[in-house]
DOFI-533559 format. One record per residue (C-alpha): x, y, z. Coordinates in steps of 0.1 Angstrom, whole numbers, plus 5000, padded with zeros to 4 digits. Layout:
N
XYZ ...
***
This chain:
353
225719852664 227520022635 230319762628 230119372628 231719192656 234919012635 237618812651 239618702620 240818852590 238718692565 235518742584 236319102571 235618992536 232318822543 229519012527 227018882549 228318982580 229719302574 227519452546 224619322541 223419322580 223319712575 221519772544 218519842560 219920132579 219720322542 215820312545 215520512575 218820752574 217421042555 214321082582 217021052608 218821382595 216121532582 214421532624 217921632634 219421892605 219722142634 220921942664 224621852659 225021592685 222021452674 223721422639 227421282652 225221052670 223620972637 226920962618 228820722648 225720492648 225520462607 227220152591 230620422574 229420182544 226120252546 226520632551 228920662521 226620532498 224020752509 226021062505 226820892470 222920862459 222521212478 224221332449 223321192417 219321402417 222221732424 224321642396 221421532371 219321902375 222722062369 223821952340 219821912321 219522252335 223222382321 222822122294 226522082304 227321682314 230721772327 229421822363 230221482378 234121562362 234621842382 234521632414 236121322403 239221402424 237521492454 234621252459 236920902460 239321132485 236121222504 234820872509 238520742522 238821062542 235620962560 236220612565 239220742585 237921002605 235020772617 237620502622 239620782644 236320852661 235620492670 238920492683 239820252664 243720112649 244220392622 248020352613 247120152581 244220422571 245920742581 248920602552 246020582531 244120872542 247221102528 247920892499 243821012485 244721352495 247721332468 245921152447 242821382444 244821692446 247021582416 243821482394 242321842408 245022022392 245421872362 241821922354 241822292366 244922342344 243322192316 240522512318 238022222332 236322472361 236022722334 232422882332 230822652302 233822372300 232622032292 234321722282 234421752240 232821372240 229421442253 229021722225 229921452199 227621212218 224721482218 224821502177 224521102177 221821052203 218321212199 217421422235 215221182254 217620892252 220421092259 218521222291 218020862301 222220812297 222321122314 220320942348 221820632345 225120682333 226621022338 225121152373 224120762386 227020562377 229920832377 228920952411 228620622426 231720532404 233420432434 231020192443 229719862426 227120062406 228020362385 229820802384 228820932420 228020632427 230920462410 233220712428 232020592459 232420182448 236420222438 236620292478 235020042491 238319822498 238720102520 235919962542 237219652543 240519802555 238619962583 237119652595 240419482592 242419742615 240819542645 242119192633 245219242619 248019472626 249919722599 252719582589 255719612560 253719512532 250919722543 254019992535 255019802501 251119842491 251220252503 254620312480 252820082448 250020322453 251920642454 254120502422 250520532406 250420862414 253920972405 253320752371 250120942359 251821282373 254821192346 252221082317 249921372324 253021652321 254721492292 251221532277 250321912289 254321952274 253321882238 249621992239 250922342248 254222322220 251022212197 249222532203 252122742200 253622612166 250022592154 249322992161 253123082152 254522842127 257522792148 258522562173 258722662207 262422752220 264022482236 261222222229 262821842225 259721792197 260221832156 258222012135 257221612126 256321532158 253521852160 252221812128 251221462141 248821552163 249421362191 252021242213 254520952206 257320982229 258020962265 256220742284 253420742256 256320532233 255320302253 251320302261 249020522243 247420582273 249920562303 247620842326 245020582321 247220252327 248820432365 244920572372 243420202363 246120072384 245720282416 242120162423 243019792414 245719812438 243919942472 241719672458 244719422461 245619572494 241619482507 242619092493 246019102512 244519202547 241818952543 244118642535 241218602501 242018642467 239318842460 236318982478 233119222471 234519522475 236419452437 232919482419 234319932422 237319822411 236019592381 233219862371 236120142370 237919912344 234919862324 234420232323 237820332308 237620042286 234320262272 235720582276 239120512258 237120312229 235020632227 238220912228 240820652202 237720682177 237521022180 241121062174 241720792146 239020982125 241221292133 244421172128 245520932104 248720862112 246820702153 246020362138 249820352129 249820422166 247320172174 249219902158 252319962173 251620092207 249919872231 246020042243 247320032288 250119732293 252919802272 253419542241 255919302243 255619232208 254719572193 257119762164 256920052186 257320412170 260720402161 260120382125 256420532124 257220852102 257620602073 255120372082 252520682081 254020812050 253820482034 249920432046 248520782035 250120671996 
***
């Protein structure tokens, strides 16, 4: 049996009856497809039979030996990057088709199953805009990185970092695998479907998600805006016709206004806030306050807390006028208490004296 036998709501949240019952089926499921790579009913058999859990971690540490050859081979660590939109939509695209072939209730996963369509088409475009499926593109941190960590260590943060964790990113452990952890709620959701009917705030939760979306959308735009009136009045001495930004404003460096008067990292903040909230939609179902399936959530945090610390020192040593910024512009959660950047012309003029 692929899925546990649940007759209440919070049984759905019980780790030891709907997780942990299946692990096993991990040890045996690459023999299983590997006697059946040609027969396809043999492998929907394999695929209806498989704990979705289960199999969506294995397809999760399928990937990380693929994305680890790549990038030592390319010496290019930007491989797990080009997929970040598409693995998380992936995993909650499967956990609704096998739902769907199961015949089980989908009305609360087929919301969802559109809603990670959105959401990994948006974060697709931005990065293909951005030049990031250019031939050679890599993130400019891992070269910085590279000059600061001799080659054998940075081959081991290479394993267990940047193909391990990111992969699995969306699961409890790290990138394809930390992919695969931020979906996990999903799971629970699945289970749930049998126990507890879709109802309004099931709808509430679909709308806070898709204000996530709208809200990175906004940030990520006002952000391409000024990059590209950057470029143009750095290669023409001019400002771009029509642009809403001062000559001030471009010679900064970086972005103050907008949404990013209010965070310096709002894209972050709505991103961050996306996976916590399918998360809180998992808790909601299961009448809990919190359950296993948060560990993706919590280790998706952690990672932006690292990357951000990484980028804002990068960018302070570049700008001096950003810990101006810092001090007045909350890191995510807008401050309450902050001076904001009303005034921060003069206050960076008065700190460079």
């Amino acid at each position: 049996m692929a899925l546990p036998i649940l007759k209440s709501a919070t049984a759905c949240a019980d780790f030891g009856r709907t997780v942990q019952p299946y692990l096993s089926q991990l040890n045996d499921l690459p023999r299983q497809i590997y006697q059946s790579a040609t027969d396809l009913q043999a492998l929907k058999a394999i695929y209806l039979n498989t704990n979705p859990l289960v199999s969506a971690f294995a397809f999760s540490l399928f990937l990380v030996p693929i994305f680890l050859v790549i990038s030592e081979i390319n010496r290019n660590y930007s491989q797990v990057d080009r997929v970040w939109g598409i693995l998380p939509t992936v995993c909650n695209l499967h956990y609704v088709a096998y739902a769907h072939a199961k015949n089980l209730p989908t009305q609360r996963l087929n919301s969802l199953a559109i809603i990670s369509v959105i959401w990994g088409g948006r974060l697709t475009f931005n990065y293909w805009r951005r030049g990031g499926y250019q031939v050679g593109s890599e993130d400019y941190r891992w070269g910085i990185l590279r000059k600061h960590i001799n080659p054998p260590l940075f081959f081991i943060f290479d394993v267990l970092f940047i193909s391990l964790a990111q992969s699995v990113r969306e699961s409890p452990v790290t990138p394809p695998v930390l992919l695969f952890s931020v979906t996990m709620p999903t799971y629970i959701l699945l289970l749930s479907s049998t126990v507890v009917k879709a109802d309004i705030p099931d709808i509430i939760f679909s709308q806070l998600l898709l204000g996530a979306i709208f809200l990175t959308f906004t940030a990520d735009q006002q952000q391409w805006d000024f990059q590209n009136a950057k470029k143009f009045y750095q290669s023409t001495a001019k400002l771009p016709a029509g642009t809403a930004f001062t000559a001030r404003d471009l010679d900064r460096g970086f972005r103050t206004k907008g949404l990013w008067a209010l965070s310096r990292h709002p894209n972050f903040l709505a991103e961050q806030s996306f996976w916590v909230t399918l998360y809180a939609w998992s808790c909601y179902v299961t009448k809990s306050y919190y359950n296993w399936s948060g560990a993706g959530a919590v280790a998706y945090l952690c990672l932006f807390q690292a990357s951000t610390w990484l980028t804002e020192l990068i960018t302070a040593g570049k700008y001096p006028e950003y810990k101006v910024y810092q001090e007045r512009v909350g890191k995510f959660v807008p401050s309450l208490m902050g001076e904001g950047v009303a005034d921060m012309n003069a206050e960076g003029e008065r700190k460079r004296k």
